[in-house]
Residue frames relative to the residue before (quaternion, step in Angstrom):
aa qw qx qy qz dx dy dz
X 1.0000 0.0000 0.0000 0.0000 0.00 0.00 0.00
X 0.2316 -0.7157 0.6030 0.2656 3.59 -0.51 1.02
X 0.2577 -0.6673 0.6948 0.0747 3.61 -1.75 0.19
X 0.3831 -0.8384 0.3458 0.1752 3.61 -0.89 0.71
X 0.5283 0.4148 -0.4545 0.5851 3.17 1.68 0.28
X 0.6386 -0.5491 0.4539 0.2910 3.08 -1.54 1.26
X 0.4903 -0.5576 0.6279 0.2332 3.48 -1.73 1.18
X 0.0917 0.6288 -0.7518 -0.1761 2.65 -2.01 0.66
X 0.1430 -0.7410 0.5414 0.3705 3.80 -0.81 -0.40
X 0.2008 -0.6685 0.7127 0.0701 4.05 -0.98 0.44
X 0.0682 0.7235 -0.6858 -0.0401 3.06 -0.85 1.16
X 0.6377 0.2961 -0.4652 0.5378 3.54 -1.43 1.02
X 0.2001 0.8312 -0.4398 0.2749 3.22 0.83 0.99
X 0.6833 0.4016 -0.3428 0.5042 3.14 1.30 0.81
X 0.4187 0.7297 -0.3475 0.4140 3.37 1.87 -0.20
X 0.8336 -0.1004 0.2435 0.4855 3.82 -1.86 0.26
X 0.6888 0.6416 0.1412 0.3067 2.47 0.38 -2.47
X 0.8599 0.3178 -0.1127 0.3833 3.27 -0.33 -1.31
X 0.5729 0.5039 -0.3670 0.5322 3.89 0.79 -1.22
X 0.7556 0.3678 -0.2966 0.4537 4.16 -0.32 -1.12
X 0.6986 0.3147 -0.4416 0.4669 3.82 0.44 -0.54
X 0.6931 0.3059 -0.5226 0.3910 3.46 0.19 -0.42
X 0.5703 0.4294 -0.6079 0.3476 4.08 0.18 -0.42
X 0.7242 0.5849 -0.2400 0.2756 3.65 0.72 -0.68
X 0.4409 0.6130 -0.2916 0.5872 2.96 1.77 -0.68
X 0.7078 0.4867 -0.1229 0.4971 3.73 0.83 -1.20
X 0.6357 0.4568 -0.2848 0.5533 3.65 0.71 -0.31
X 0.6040 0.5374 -0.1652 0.5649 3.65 1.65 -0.83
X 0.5954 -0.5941 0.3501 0.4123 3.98 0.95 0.04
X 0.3492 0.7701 -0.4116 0.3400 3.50 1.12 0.30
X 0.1821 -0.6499 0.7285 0.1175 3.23 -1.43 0.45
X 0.0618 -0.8310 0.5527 -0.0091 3.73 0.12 1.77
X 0.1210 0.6909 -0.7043 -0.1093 3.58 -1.47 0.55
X 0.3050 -0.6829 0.6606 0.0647 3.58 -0.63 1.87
X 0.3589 -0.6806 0.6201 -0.1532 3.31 -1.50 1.59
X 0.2619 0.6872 -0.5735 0.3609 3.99 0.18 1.60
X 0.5584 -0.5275 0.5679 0.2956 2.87 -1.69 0.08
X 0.6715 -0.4899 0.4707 0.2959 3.38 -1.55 0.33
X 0.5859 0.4505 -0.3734 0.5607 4.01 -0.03 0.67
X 0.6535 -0.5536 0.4209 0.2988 3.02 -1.99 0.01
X 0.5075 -0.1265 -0.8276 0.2037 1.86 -2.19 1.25
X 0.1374 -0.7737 0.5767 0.2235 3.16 -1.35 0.77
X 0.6495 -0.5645 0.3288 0.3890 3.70 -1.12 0.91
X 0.7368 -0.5667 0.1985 0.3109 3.22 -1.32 0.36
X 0.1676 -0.7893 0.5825 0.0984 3.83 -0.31 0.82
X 0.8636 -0.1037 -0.2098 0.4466 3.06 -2.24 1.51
X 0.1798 0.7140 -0.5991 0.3146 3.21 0.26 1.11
X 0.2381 -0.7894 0.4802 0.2994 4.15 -0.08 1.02
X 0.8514 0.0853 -0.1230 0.5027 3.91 -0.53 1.07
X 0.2345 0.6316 -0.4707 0.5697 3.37 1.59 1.45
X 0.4036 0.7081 -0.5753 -0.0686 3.47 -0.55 0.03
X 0.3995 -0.7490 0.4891 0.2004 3.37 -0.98 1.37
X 0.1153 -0.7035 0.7009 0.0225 3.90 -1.35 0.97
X 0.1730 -0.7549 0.5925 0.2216 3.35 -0.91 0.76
X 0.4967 -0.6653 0.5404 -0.1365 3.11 -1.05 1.66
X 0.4228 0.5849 -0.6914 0.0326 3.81 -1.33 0.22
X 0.1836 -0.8735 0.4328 0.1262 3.33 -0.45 1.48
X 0.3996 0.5970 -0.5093 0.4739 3.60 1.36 1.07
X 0.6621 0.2331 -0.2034 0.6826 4.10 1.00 0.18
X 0.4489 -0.6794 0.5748 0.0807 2.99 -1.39 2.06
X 0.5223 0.5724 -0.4705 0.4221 3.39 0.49 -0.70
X 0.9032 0.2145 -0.1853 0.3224 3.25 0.01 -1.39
X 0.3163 0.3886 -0.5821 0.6404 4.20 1.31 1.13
X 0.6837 0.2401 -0.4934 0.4811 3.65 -0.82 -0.01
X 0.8245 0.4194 -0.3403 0.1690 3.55 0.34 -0.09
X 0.3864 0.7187 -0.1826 0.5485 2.50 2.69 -0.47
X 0.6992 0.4223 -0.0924 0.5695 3.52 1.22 -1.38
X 0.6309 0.5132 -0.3408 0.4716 3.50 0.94 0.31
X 0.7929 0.3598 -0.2385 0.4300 2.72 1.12 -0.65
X 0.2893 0.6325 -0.4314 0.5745 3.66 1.88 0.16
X 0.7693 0.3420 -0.2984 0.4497 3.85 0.19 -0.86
X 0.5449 0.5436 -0.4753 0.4262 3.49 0.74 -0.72
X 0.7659 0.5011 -0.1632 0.3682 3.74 0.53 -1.48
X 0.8637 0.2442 -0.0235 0.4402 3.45 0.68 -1.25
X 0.5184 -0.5864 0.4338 0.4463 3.48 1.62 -0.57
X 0.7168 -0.5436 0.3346 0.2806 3.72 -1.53 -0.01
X 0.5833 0.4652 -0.3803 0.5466 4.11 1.37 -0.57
X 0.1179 -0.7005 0.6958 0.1061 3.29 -1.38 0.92
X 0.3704 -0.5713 0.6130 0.4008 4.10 -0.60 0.46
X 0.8126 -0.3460 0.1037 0.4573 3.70 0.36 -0.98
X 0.1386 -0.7633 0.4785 0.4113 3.63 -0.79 -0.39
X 0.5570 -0.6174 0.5054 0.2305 3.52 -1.39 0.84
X 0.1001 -0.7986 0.5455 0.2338 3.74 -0.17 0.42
X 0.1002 0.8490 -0.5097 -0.0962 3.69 0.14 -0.11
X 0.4222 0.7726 -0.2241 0.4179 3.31 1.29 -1.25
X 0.3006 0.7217 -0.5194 0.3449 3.88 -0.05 1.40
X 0.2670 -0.6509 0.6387 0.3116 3.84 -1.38 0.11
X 0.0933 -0.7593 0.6426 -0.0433 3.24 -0.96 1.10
X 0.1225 -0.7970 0.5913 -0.0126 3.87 -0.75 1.36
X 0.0782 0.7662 -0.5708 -0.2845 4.08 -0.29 -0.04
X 0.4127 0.6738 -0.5839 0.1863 3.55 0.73 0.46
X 0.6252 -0.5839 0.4097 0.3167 3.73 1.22 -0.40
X 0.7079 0.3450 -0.3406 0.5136 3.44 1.52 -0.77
X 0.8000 -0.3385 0.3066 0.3892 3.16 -2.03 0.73
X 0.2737 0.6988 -0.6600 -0.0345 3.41 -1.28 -0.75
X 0.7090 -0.4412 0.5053 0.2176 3.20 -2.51 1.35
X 0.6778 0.5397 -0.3571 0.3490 3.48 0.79 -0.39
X 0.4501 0.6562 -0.4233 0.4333 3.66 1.48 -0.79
X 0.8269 0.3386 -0.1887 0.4074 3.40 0.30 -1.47
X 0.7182 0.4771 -0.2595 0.4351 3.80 0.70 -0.70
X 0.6471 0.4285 -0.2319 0.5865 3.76 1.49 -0.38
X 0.8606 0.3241 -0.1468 0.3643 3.25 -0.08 -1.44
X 0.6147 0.5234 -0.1661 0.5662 3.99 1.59 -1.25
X 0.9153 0.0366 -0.0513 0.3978 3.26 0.07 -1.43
X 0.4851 0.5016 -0.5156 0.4971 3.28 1.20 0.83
X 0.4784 0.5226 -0.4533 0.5409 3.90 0.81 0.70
X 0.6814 0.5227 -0.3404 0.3829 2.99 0.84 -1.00
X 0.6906 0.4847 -0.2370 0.4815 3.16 0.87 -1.84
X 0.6150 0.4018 -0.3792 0.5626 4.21 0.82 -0.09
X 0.4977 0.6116 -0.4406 0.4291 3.78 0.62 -0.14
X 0.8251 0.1891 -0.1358 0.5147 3.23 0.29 -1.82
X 0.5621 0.4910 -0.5326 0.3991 3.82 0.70 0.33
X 0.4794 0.6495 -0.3914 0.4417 3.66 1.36 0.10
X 0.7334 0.5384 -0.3495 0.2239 2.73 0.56 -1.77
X 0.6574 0.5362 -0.4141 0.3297 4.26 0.22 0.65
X 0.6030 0.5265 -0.3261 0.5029 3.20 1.83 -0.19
X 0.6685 -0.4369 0.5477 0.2494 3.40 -1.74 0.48
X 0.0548 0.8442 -0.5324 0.0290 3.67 0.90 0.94
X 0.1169 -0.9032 0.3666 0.1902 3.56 -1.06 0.33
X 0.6605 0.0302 -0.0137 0.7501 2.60 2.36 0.18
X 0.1005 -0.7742 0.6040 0.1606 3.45 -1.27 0.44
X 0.3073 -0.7815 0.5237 0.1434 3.93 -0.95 0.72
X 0.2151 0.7039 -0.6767 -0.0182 3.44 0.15 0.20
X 0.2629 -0.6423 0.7167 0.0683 3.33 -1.56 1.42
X 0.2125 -0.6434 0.7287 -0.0992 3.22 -0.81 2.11
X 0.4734 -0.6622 0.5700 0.1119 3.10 -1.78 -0.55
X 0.4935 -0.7392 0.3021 0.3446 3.78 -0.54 0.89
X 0.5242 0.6335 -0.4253 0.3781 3.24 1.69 -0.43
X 0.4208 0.6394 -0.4936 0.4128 3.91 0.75 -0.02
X 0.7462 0.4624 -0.2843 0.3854 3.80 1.08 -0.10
X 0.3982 -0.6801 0.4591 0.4100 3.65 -0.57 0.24
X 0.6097 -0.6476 0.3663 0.2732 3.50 -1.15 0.89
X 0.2394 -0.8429 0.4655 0.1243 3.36 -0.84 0.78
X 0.6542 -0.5611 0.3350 0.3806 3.69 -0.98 0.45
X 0.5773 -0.6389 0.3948 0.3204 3.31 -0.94 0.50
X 0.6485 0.4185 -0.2938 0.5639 3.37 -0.43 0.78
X 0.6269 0.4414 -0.3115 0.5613 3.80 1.16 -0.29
X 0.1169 -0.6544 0.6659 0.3386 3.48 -1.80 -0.45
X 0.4248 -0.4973 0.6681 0.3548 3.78 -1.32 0.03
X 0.0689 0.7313 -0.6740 -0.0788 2.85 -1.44 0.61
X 0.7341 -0.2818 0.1496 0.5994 4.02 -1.23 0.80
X 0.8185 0.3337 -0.3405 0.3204 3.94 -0.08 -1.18
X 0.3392 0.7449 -0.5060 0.2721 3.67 1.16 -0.54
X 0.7151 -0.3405 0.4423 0.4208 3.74 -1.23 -0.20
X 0.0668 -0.6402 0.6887 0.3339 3.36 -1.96 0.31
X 0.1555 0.8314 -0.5138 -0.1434 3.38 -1.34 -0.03
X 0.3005 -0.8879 0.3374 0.0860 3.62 0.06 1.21
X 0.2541 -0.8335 0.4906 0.0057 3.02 0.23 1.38
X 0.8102 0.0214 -0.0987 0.5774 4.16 0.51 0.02
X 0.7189 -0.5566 0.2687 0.3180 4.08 -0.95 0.39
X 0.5760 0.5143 -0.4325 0.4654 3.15 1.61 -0.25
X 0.6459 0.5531 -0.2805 0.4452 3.61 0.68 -0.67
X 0.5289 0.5952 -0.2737 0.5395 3.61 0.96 -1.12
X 0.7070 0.3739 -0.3467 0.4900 3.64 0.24 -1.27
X 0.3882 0.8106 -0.3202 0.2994 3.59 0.76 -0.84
X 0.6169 0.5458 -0.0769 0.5618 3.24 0.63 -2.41
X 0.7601 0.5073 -0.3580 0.1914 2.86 -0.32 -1.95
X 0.7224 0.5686 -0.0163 0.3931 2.49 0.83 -1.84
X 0.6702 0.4009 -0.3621 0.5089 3.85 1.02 -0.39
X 0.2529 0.8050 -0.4140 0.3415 3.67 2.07 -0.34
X 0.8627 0.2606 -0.0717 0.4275 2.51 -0.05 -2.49
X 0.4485 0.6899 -0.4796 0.3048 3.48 0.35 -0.04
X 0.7444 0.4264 -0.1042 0.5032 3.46 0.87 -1.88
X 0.7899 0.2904 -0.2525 0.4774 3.64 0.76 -0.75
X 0.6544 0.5020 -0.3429 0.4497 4.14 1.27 -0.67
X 0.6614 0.3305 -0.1383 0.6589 3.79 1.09 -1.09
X 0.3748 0.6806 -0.6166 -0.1269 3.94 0.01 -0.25
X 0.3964 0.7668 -0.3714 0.3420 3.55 1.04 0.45
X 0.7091 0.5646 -0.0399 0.4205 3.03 1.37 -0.85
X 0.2855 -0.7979 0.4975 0.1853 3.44 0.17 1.44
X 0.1079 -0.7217 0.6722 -0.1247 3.64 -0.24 2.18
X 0.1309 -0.6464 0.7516 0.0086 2.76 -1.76 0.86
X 0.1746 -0.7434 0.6311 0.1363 4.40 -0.88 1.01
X 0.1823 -0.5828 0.7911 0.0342 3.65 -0.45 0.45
X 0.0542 -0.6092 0.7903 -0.0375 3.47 -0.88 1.37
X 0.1517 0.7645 -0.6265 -0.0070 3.59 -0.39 0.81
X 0.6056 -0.5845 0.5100 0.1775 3.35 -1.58 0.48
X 0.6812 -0.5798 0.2638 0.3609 3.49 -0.89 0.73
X 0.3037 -0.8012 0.5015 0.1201 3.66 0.02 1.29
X 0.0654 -0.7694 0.6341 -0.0407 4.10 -0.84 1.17
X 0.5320 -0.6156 0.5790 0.0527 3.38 -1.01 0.65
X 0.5011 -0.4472 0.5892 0.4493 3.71 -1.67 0.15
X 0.8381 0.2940 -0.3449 0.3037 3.57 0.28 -0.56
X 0.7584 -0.3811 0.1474 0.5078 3.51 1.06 0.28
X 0.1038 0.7971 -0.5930 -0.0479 3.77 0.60 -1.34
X 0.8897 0.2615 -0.1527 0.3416 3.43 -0.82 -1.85
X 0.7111 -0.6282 0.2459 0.1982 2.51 -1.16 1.91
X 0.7829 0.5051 -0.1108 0.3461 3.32 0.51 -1.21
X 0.5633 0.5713 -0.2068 0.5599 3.67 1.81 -0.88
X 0.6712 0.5288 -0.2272 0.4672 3.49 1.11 -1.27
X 0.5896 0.6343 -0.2475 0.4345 3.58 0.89 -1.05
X 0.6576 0.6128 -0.1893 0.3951 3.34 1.14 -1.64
X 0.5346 0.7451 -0.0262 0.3978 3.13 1.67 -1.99
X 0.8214 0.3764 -0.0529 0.4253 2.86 0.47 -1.90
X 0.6270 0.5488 -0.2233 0.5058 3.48 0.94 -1.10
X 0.5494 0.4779 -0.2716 0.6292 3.87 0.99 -0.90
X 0.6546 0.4249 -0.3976 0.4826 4.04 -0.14 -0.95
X 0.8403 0.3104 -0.1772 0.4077 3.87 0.45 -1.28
X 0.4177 -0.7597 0.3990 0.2987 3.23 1.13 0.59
X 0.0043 -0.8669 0.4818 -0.1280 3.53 1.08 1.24
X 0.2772 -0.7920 0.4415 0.3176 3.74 -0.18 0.52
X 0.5484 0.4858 -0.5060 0.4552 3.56 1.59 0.21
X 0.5251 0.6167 -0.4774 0.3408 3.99 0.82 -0.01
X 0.5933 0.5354 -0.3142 0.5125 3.72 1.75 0.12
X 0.5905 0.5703 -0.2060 0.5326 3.33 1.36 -0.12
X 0.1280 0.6820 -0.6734 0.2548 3.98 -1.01 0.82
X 0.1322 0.7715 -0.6211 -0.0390 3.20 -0.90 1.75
X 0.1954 0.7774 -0.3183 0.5062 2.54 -0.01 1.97
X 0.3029 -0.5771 0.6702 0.3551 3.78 -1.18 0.23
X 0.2624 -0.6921 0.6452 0.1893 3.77 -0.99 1.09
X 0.5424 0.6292 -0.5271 0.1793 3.60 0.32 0.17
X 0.5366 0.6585 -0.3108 0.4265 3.09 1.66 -1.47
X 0.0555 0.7347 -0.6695 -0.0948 3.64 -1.79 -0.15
X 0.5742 -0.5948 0.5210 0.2124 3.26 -1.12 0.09
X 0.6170 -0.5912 0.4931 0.1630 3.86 -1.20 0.40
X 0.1993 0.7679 -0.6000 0.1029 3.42 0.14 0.13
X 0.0249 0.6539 -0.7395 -0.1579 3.72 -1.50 0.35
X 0.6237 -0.5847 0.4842 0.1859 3.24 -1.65 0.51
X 0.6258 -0.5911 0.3142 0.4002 3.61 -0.63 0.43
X 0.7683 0.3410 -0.2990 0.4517 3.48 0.55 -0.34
X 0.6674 0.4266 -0.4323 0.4309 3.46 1.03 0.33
X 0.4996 0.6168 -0.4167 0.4430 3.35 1.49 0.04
X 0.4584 0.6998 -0.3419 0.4281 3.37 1.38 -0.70
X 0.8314 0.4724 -0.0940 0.2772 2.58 -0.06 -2.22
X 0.5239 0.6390 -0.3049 0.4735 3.81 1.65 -1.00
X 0.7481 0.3489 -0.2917 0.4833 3.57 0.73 -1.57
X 0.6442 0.4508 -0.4524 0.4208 3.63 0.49 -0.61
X 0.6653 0.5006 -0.3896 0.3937 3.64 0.63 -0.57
X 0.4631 0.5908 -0.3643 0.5511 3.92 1.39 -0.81
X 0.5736 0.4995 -0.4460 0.4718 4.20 0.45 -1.03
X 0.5033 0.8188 -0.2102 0.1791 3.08 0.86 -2.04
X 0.7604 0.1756 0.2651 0.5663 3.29 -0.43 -2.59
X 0.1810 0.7592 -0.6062 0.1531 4.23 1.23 0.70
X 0.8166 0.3877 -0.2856 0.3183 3.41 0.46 -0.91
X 0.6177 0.5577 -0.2453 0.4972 3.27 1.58 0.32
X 0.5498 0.6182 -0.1825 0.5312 3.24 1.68 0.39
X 0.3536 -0.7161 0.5688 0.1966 3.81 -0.08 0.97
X 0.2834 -0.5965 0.6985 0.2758 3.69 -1.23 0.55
X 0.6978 0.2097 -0.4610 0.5065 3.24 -1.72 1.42
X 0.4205 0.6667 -0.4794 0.3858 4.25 0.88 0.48
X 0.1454 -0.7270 0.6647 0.0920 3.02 -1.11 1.33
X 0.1910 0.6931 -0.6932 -0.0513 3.98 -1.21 -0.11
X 0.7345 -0.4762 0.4691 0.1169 2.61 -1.75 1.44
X 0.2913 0.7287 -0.6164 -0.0647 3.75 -1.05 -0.15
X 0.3142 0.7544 -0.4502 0.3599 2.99 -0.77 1.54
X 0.6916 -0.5180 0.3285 0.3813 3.33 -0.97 0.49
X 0.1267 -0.7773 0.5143 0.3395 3.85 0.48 -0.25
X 0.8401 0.0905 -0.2349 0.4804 3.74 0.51 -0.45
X 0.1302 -0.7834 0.6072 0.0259 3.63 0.37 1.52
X 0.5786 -0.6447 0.4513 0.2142 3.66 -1.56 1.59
X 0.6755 -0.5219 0.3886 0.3468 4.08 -0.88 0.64
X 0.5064 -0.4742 0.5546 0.4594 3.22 -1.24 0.17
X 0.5915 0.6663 -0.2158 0.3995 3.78 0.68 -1.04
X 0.8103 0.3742 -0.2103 0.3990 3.21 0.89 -1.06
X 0.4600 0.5852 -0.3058 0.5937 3.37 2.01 -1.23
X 0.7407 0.4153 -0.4521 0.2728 3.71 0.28 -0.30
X 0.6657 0.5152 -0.3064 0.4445 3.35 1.05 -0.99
X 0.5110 0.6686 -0.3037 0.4468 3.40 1.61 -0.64
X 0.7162 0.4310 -0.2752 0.4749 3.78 0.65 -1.08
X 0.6725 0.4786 -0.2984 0.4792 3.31 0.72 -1.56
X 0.7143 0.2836 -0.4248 0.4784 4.21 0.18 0.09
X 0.5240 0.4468 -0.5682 0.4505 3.67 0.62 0.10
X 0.7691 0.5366 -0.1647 0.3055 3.24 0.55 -1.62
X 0.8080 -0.0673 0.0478 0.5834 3.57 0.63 -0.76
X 0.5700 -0.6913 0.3619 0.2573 3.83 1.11 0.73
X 0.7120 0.2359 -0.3085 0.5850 3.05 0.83 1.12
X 0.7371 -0.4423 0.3477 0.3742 3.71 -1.96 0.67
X 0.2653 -0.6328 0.6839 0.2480 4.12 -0.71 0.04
X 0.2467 -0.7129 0.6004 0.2653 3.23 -0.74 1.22
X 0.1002 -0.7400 0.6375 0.1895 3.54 -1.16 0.31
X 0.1238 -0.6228 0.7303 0.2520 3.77 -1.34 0.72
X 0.4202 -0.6044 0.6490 0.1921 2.77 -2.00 -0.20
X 0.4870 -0.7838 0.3844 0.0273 3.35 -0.79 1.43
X 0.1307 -0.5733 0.6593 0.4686 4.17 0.11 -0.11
X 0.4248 -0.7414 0.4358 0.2827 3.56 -1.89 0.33
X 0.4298 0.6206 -0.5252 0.3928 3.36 1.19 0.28
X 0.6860 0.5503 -0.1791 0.4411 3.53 0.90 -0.65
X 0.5319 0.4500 -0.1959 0.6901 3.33 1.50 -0.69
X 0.5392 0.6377 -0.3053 0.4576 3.96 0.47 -0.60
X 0.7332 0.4999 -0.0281 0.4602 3.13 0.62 -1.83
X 0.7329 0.4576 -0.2783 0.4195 3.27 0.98 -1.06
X 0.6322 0.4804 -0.3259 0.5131 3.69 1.44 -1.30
X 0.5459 0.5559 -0.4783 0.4051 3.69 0.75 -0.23
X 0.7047 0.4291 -0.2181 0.5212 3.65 0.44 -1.02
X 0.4486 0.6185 -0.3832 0.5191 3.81 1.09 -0.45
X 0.7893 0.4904 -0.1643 0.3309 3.00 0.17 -1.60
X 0.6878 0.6166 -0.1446 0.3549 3.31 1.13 -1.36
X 0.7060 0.3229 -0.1419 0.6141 3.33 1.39 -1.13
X 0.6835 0.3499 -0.4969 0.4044 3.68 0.80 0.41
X 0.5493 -0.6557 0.3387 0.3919 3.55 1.55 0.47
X 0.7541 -0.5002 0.1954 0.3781 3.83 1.59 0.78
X 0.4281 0.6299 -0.4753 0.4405 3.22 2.16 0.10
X 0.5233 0.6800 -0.4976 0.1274 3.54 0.64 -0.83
X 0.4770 -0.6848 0.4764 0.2768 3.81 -0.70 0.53
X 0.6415 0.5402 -0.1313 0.5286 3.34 1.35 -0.69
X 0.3041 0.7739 -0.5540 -0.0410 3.79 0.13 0.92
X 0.7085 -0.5114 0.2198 0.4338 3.22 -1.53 -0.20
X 0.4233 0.6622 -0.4760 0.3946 3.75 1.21 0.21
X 0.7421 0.4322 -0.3508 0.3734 3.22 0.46 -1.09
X 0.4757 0.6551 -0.5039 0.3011 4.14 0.74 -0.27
X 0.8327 0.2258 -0.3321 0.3813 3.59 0.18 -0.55
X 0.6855 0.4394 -0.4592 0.3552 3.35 0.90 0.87
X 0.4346 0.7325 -0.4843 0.2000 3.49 1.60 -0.02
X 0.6250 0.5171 -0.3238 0.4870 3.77 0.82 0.23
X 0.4319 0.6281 -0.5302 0.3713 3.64 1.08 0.19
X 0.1225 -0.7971 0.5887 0.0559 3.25 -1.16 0.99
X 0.2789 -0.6873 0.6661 -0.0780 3.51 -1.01 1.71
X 0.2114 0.6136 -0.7397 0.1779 3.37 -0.72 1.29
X 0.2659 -0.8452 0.4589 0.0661 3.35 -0.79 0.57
X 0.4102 -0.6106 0.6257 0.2597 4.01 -1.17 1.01
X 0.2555 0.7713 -0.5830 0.0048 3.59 -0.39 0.47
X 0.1091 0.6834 -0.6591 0.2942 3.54 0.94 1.57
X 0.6389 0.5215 -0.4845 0.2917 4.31 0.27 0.01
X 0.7706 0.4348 -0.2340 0.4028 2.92 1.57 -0.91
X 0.1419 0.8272 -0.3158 0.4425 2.65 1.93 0.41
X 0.8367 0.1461 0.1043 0.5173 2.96 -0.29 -1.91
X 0.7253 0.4073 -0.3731 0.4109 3.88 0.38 0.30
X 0.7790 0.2717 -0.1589 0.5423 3.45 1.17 -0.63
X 0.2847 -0.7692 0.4522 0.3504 3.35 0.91 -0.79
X 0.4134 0.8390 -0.2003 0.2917 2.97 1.27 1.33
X 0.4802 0.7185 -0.4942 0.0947 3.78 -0.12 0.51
X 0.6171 -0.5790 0.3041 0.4376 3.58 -1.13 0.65
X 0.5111 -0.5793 0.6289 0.0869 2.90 -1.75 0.94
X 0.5820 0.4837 -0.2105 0.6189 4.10 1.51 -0.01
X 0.1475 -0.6047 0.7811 0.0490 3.30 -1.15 1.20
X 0.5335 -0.5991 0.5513 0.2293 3.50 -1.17 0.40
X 0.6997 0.4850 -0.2083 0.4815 3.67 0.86 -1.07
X 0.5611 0.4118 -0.3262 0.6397 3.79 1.44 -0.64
X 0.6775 0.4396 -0.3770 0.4534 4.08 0.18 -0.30
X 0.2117 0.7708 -0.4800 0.3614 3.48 1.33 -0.22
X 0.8214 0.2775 -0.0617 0.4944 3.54 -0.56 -1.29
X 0.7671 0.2539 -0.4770 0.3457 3.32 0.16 0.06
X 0.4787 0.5896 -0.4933 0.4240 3.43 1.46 -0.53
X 0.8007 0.2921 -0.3593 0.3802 4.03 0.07 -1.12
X 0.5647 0.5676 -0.4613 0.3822 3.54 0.98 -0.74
X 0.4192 0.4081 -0.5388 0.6061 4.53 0.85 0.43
X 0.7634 0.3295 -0.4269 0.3555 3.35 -0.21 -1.14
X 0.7130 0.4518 -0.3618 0.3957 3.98 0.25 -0.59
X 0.7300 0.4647 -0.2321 0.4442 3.29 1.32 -0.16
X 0.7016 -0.2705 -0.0968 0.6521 3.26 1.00 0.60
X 0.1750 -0.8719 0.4450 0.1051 3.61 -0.22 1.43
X 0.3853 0.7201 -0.4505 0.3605 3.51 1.51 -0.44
X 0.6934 0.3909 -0.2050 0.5695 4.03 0.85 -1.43
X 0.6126 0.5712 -0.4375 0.3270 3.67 0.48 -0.73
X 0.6819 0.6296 -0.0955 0.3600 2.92 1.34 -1.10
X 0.6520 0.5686 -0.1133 0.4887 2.95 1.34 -1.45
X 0.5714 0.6757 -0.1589 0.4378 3.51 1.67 -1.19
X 0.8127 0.2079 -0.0142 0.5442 2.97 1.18 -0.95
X 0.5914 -0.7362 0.1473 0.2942 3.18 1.11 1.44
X 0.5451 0.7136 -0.2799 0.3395 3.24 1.62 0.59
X 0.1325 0.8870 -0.4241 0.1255 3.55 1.93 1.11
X 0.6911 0.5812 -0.1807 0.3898 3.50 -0.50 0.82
X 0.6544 0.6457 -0.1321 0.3706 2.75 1.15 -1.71
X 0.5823 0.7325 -0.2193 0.2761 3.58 1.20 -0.77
């Protein structure tokens, strides 16, 4: 049965990510079908022009069956498809899953495409695919890549095969930046949070320049970027990267003094560690919490990379930049946590910990 609002499909339609762009995608004149596996999170339900497909893009059989049934329902033109649908590890080690989820499950959706009337593809990469830049600079899309742990790496790969296996295929990479919430989410912001709230004695510690910081965008402007990309499709080359991200993202230095007066009314002194010593220390961390530690020893020689970002493409192709400062979301993210920390906690996958 064809349908007159243009088709899209979103796959990880149950992810951060994936549930708000398709309701949004759908509030926007779409005809959405959101692509997950069977388990929790489940994808959105009775949602009018949602339509859930269950999806596991490690088993061809079952994309040709996912994508069969999209044609059976809606017909052969697709406006676009959202890729969202990736393995994501922060422990740092390698894993079979990078390549069999995140690589060759694109693929295996690529060539189950390859009969429709495609009008665009999204694959939602990541800014870490770039080498860090000095403070006081921004990266922008053409800047170096260099992948510094497997989650990035797969990234590349994975925007590789796109450009050189599909080069037919009018791609689009959303390198986007690490995407936080009112209640906290990104991994790395929460940690910061948490460690400051418990008066951790490692929240006094940074091996590291504290000036540097990182990009982050909030959830509804991450939204708002991919739905705009659906948006401004015909106004987008195929093989386009854009950036999405804060462009001036607050210090490590500044987020501290920032938490520690929400949190306990006053600055957080921070020292600064050498990292071979700091290295050593998350290693031995790590060891005696049996590997739960959030802190490992990979991450030390990059806690000083600095990610500011040129986001003049999304600029001019989408008409797009966030409407969220990270440092102004500040207070409302910790003010949940001070208000009932048991859920804050629990929200942010950190049950127990307490």
């Amino acid at each position: 049965m064809s349908t007159p609002r243009p088709v899209v499909i979103v796959t990880g339609s149950s992810g951060l990510l994936g549930r708000p762009v398709c309701n949004e995608l759908a509030d926007r004149g779409y005809e959405v079908f959101g692509f997950d596996r069977v388990g929790l999170p489940e994808p959105p339900k009775n949602r009018a022009h949602v339509h859930d497909v269950e999806c596991d893009i490690t088993r061809y059989d079952n994309v040709r069956g996912a994508v069969a049934e999209v044609r059976r329902r809606a017909g052969e033109k697709l406006a676009s498809v959202v890729h969202l649908a990736a393995y994501y590890d922060f422990s740092g080690e390698d894993s079979d899953a990078y390549d069999e989820v995140t690589v060759n499950g694109t693929d295996r959706l690529l060539n189950a495409l390859s009969e429709f009337d495609l009008g665009q593809f999204i694959f939602a990469s990541t800014m870490l695919v770039h080498q860090p830049c000095e403070p006081g600079r921004h990266i922008s899309e053409d800047d170096p890549l260099l992948a510094k742990w497997p989650y990035p790496k797969s990234k590349i790969e994975t925007e590789r095969l796109i450009r050189e296996g599909h080069p037919d295929v009018r791609s689009v990479f959303l390198r986007i930046a690490g995407v936080y919430t009112d209640n906290g989410r990104q991994p790395t912001i929460v940690q910061q949070i948490k460690r400051i709230y418990e008066k951790d004695l490692q929240s006094h510690f940074f091996p590291g320049d504290t000036s540097t910081g990182q990009s982050a965008v909030h959830l509804d402007d991450a939204v708002s970027a991919i739905v705009a990309t659906v948006q401004h499709r015909e106004r987008i080359n195929a093989k386009t990267a854009i950036l999405i991200g804060e462009p001036d993202p607050p210090s490590y230095e500044t987020l501290q003094e920032a938490i520690g007066q929400r949190i306990h009314g006053k600055d957080w002194t921070t020292l600064c560690v050498p990292k071979p010593l700091a290295k050593v220390g998350a290693a031995v961390t790590n060891t005696l919490s049996s590997g739960e530690a959030f802190i490992k020893p990979f991450m030390v020689p990059m806690a000083d990379d600095h990610y500011a970002l040129d986001i003049s493409r999304a600029k001019a192709l989408i008409d797009w930049e966030p409407k969220y400062r990270l440092i102004d979301q500040l207070p409302i993210i910790i003010d949940r946590l001070k208000q009932n920390p048991d859920q804050w906690y629990r929200n942010n996958g950190l049950q127990g910990e307490m």
